[in-house]
NUSEVEX-795360 format. One line per field, with one value per residue (C-alpha): residue number from 1; chain; x, y, z. Coordinates in Angstrom, 1 decimal. Layout:
! residues N
i = (NUM, ...)
ch = (A, ...)
X = (X, ...)
Y = (Y, ...)
Z = (Z, ...)
END
This chain:
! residues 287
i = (1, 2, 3, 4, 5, 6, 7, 8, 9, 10, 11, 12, 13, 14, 15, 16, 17, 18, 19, 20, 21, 22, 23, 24, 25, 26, 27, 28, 29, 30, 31, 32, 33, 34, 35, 36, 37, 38, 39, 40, 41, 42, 43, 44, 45, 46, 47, 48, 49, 50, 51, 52, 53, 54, 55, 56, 57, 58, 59, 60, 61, 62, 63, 64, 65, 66, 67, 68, 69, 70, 71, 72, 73, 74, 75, 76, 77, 78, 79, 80, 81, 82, 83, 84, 85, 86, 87, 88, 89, 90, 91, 92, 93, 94, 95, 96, 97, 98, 99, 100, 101, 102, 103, 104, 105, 106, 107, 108, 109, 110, 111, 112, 113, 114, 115, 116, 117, 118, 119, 120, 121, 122, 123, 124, 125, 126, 127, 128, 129, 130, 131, 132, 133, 134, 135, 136, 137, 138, 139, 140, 141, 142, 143, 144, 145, 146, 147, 148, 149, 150, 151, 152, 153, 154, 155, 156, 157, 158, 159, 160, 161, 162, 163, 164, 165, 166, 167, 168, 169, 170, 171, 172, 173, 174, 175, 176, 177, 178, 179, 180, 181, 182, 183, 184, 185, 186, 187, 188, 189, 190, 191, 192, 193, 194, 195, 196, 197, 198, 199, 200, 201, 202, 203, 204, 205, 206, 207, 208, 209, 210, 211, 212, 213, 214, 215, 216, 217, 218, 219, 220, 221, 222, 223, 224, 225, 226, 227, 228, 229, 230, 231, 232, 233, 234, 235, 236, 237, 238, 239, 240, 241, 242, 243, 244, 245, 246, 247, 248, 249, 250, 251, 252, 253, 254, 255, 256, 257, 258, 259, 260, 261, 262, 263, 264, 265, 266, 267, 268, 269, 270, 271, 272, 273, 274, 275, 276, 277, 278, 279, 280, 281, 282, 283, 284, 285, 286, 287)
ch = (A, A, A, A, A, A, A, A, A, A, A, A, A, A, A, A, A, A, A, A, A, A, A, A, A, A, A, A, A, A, A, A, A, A, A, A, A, A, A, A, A, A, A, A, A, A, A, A, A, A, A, A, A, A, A, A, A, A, A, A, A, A, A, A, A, A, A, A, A, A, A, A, A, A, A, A, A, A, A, A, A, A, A, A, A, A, A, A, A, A, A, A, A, A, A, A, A, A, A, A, A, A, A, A, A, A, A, A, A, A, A, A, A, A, A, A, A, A, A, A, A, A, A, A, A, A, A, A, A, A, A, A, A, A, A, A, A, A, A, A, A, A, A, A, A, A, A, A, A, A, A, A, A, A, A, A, A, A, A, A, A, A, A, A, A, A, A, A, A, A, A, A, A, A, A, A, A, A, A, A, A, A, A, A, A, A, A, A, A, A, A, A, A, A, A, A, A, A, A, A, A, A, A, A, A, A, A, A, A, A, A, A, A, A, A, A, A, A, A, A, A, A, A, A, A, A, A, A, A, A, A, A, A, A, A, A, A, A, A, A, A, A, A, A, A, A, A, A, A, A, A, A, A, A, A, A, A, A, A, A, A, A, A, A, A, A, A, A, A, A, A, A, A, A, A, A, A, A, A, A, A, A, A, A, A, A, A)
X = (-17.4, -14.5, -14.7, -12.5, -13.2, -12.4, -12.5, -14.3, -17.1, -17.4, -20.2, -20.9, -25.2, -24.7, -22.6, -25.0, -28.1, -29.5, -27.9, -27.8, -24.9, -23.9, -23.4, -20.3, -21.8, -19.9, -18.2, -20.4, -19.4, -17.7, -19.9, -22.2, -25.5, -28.4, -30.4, -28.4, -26.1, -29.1, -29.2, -25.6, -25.3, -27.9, -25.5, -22.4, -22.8, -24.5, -21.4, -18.7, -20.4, -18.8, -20.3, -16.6, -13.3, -11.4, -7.3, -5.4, -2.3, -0.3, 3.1, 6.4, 8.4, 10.9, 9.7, 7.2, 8.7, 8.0, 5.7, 3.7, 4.0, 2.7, -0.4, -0.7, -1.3, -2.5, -5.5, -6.2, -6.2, -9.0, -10.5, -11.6, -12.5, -14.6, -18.4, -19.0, -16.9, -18.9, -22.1, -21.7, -20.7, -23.7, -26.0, -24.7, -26.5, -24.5, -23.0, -19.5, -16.6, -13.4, -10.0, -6.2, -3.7, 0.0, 3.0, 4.5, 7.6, 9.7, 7.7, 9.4, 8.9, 5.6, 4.8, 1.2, 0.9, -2.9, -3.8, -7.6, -9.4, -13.2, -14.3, -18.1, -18.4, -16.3, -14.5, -13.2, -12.4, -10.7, -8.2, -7.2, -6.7, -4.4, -2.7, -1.6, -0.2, 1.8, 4.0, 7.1, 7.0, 9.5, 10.8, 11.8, 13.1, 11.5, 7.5, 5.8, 2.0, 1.5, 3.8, 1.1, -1.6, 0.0, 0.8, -3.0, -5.2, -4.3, -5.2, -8.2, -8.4, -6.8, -9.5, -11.8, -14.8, -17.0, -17.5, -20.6, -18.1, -13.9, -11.7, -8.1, -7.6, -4.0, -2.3, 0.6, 2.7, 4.2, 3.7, 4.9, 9.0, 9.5, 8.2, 5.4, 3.1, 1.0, -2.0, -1.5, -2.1, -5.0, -6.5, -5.8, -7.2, -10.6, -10.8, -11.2, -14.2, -11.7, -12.7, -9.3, -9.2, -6.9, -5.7, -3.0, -0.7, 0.5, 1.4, 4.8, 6.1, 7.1, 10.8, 13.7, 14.6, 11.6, 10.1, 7.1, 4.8, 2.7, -0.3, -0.8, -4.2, -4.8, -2.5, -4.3, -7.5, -6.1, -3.5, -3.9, -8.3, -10.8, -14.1, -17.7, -18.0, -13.9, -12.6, -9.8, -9.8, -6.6, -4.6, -2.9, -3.2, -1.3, -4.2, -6.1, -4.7, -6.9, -9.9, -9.1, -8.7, -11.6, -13.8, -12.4, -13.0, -16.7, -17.1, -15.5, -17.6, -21.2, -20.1, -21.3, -20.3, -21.1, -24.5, -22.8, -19.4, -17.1, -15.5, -17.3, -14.1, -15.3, -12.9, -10.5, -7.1, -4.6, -4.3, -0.7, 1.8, 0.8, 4.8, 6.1, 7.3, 9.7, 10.7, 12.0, 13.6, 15.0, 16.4, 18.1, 19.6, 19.4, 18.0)
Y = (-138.7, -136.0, -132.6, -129.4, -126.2, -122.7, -120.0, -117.9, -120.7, -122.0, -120.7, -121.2, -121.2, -123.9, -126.1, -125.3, -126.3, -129.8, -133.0, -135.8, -137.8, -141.2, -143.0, -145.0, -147.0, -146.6, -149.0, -150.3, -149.7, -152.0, -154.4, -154.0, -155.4, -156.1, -153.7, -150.9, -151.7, -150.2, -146.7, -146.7, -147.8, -144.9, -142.8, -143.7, -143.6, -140.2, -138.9, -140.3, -139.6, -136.5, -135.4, -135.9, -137.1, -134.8, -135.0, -131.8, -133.1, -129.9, -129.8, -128.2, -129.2, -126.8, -125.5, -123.8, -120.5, -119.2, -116.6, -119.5, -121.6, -118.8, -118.2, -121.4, -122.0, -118.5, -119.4, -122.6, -121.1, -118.4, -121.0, -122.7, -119.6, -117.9, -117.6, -119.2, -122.7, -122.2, -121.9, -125.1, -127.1, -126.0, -127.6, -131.1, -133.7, -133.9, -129.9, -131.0, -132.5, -134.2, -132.6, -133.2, -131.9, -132.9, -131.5, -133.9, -133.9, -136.7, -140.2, -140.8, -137.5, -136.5, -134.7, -134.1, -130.9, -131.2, -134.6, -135.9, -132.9, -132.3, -129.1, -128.2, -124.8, -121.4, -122.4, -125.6, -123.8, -121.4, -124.3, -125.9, -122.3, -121.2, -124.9, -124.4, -121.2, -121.8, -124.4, -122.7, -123.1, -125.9, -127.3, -130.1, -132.0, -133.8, -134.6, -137.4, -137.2, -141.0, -140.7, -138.6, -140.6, -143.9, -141.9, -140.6, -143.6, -145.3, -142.0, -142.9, -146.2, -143.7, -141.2, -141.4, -140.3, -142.2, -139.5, -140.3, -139.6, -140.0, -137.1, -136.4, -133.4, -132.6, -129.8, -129.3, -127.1, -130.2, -133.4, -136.9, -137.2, -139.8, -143.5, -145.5, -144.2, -141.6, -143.6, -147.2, -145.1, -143.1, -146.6, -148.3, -145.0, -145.5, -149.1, -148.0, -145.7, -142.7, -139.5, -137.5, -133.7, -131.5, -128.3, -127.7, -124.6, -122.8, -119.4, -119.7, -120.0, -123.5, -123.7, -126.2, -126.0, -126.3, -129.4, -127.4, -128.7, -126.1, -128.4, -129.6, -129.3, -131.7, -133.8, -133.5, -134.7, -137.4, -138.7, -137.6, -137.2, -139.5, -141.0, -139.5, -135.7, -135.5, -132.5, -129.9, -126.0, -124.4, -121.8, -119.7, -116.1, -115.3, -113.1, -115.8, -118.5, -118.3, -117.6, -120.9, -122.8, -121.4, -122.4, -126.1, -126.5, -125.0, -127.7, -130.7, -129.8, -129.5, -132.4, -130.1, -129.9, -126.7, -127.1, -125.6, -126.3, -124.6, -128.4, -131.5, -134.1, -137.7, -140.8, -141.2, -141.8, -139.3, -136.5, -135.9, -138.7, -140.0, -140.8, -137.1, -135.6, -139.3, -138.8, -135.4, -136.3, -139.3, -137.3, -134.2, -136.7, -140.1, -141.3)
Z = (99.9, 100.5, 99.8, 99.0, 100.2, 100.1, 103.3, 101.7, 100.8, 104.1, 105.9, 109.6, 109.3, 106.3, 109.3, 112.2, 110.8, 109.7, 109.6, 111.4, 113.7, 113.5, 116.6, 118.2, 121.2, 124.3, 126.7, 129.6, 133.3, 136.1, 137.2, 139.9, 141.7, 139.4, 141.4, 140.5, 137.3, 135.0, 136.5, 136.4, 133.3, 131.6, 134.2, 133.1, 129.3, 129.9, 131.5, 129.2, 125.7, 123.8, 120.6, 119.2, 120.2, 118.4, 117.6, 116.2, 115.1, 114.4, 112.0, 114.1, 111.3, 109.9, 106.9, 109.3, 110.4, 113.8, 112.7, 111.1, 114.2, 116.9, 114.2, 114.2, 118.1, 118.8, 116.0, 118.1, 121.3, 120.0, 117.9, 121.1, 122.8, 120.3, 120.8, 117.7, 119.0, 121.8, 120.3, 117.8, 121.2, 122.7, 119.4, 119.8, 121.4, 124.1, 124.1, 124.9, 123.2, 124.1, 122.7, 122.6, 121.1, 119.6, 117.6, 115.2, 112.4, 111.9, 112.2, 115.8, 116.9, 118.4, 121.5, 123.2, 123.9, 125.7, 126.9, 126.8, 128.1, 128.3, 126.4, 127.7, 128.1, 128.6, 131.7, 130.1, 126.5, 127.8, 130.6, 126.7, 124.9, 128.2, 127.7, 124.2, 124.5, 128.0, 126.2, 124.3, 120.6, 118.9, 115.4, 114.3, 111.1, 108.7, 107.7, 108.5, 108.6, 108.5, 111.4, 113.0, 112.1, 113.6, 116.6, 116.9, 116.2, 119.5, 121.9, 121.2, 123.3, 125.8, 126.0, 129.2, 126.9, 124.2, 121.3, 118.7, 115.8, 116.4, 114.0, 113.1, 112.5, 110.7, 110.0, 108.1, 104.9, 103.2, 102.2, 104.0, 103.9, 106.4, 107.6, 105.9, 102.8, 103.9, 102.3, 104.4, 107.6, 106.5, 105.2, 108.4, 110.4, 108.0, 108.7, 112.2, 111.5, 111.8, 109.6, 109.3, 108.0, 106.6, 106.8, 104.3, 105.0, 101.5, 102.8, 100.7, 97.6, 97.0, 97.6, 97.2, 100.9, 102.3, 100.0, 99.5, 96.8, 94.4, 95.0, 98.5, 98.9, 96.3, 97.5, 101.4, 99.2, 97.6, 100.1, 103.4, 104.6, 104.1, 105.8, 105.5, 105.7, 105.2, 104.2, 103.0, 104.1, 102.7, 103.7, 101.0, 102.9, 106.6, 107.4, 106.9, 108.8, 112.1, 110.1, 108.7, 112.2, 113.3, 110.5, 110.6, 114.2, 114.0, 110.9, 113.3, 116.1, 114.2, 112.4, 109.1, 106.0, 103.7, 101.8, 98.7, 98.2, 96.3, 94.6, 95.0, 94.4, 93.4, 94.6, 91.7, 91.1, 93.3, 91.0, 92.6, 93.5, 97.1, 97.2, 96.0, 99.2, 99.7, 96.0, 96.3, 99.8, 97.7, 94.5, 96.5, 98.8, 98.2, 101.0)
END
């Protein structure tokens, strides 16, 4: 089931308490003697189990101004560093999570920002928070969130770490513009037992330049998240863009979902045209 939500519905004791966590079994170790290969297997998977392997795939594309993009990363960096982050880390069953984080526009052009990294306490939140804001702020043309979600779905045979639930998290002010449907890569990412997120960005007024669409977080619901527990925070206020981030991570770490959400959405037909960002790309310049 996917949900919608607002901010202001979202609240952090609904997501800290109850609720249990599906498992993902983790890889076994090199071999070794029979004597020993039990210990270090209980070892092992001990010590490479996350709660989450988590993916924020951010949008650098150009309809994001640079006020919007330093927000953006500035809300991730204190996301991560808030009390509250920590405190949700601390309730998994394993207290830690494993993190990266990558820019994306155009459906060639991603660039990780923060490879794999272990997040497991202050001193660890705050090496990723000091990571993301060190690296100088970029745009780039065109939108391609299936390009993102292609580009995400194999970091995950990259990560060092086993995580009981594996989450794309995508961020982003438009909908998809460039490379495949939007909906072939989030079916292929669910196939894989991938939950993705959203976290539509509608600061704006909808614009011609900037292919903005007046309703992207129904088209995030419909075309973009999906898997169990999926779900859509929007963002239609700038003073409430790292409240957002903030909330969303808290939600991706607890692995919660509100108790009382503001829209329950059923699995329908898209109510907005899965194809609309390549349509208007299409119409203004035929191509």
């Amino acid at each position: 089931m996917r949900l919608l939500f607002s901010i202001g519905a979202v609240l952090v004791a609904g997501m800290l308490a109850g609720g249990d966590v599906a498992g993902i079994a983790a890889p076994g170790p090199k071999f070794e003697s029979p004597r020993t290969q039990p210990q270090r297997l209980a070892a092992d998977k001990d010590a490479q189990t996350v709660d989450v392997e988590l993916i924020l795939a951010v949008d650098v594309s150009y309809s994001m101004d640079m006020d919007e993009l330093a927000i953006q990363r500035e809300g991730y960096a204190q996301a991560i560093q808030s009390k509250e982050f920590l405190q949700a880390l601390k309730l998994g069953p394993n207290g830690r999570i494993a993190v990266t984080y990558f820019e994306w526009a155009a459906s060639s052009d991603q660039k990780i920002i923060i490879p794999w990294r272990l997040v497991d306490g202050p001193e660890t939140a705050d090496a990723v928070a000091a990571e993301i804001m060190k690296t100088p702020i970029r745009r780039a043309s065109r939108t391609s969130i299936s390009g993102a979600i292609n580009f995400a779905m194999p970091l995950f045979d990259e990560d060092p770490y086993r995580g009981l639930r594996r989450v794309i998290d995508i961020s982003g002010d438009g909908p998809n513009n460039n490379g495949g449907p939007v909906t072939m890569a989030r079916d292929a990412a669910l196939e894989k037992g991938i939950v993705i997120n959203g976290l539509p960005i509608m600061v704006k007024e909808p614009s011609y330049s900037t292919m903005d669409i007046d309703n992207l977080d129904l088209y995030y619901e419909d075309c973009v998240i999906g898997g169990p527990g999926s779900f859509v925070i929007t963002i239609k206020e700038r003073d409430k863009f790292k409240e957002a981030i903030r909330t969303k991570l808290l939600m991706e770490v607890a692995g919660r979902t509100p108790e009382r959400p503001v829209m329950r959405v059923a699995d329908k037909e898209p109510r907005v045209n899965c194809l609309i960002g390549e349509k208007i790309w299409s119409d203004r310049w035929g191509r």
